[in-house]
N, C-alpha and C positions, 0 to 999 in steps of 0.2 A: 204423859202430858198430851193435852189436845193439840191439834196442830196450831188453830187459831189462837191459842197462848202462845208457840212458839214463834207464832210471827208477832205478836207483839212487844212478847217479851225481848226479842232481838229483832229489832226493828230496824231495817235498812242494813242486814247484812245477810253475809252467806253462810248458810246452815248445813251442816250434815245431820242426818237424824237414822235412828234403826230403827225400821215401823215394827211397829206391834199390832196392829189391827188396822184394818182397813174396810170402807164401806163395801155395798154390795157391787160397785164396779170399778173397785180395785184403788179408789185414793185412797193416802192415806190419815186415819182419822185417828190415833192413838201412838206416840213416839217418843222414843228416849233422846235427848241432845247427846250428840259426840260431839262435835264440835261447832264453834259458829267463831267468825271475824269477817272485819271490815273487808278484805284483801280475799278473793275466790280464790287463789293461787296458795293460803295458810289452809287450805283444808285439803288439797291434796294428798299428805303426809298421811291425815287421819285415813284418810280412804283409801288408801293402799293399804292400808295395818288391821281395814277392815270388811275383807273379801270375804268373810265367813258369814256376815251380818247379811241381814236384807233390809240397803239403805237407801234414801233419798234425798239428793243434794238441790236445794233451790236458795231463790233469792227472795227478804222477805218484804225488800221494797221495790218500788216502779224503776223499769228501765226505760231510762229515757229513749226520744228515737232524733236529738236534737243532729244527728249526722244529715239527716232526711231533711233539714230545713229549704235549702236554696235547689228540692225536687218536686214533681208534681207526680203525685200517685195516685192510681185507677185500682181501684178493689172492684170487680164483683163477683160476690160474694156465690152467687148463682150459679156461674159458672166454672168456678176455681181460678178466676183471673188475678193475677197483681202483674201492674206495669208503673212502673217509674220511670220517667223524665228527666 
């Protein structure tokens, strides 16, 4: 399965996956599901049971950053800065 199926196909959750292929700098572009849910902490289990594999766990919707609201934050970018307020 492509990876871009696998985020759509499980949209707004957390994925384990065992790459199979990967492009030429290393994502991964080719994957089997092991497992995916709602809850990051229900795929744990799977990834303990699966140290033999070569896996990749991500999330396949946006995290918010709504903690950061009542701060003021300085990125540049240029330089490697972040400063929060």
């Amino acid at each position: 399965m492509k990876i871009e199926e696998v985020k759509k196909e499980y949209s707004n959750e957390w994925v384990l996956v065992e790459v199979l292929e990967e492009d030429e700098i290393g994502n991964p572009t080719e994957v089997k599901v092991l497992a995916h849910s709602k809850v990051k902490s229900e795929i744990y289990e799977v990834m303990k049971n699966s140290v033999d594999k070569y896996t990749y766990h991500f999330y396949t919707g946006e995290i918010g950053l709504s903690f950061l609201r009542n701060f003021e934050i300085n990125i540049d970018f240029k330089n490697g800065i972040l400063e929060i307020y």
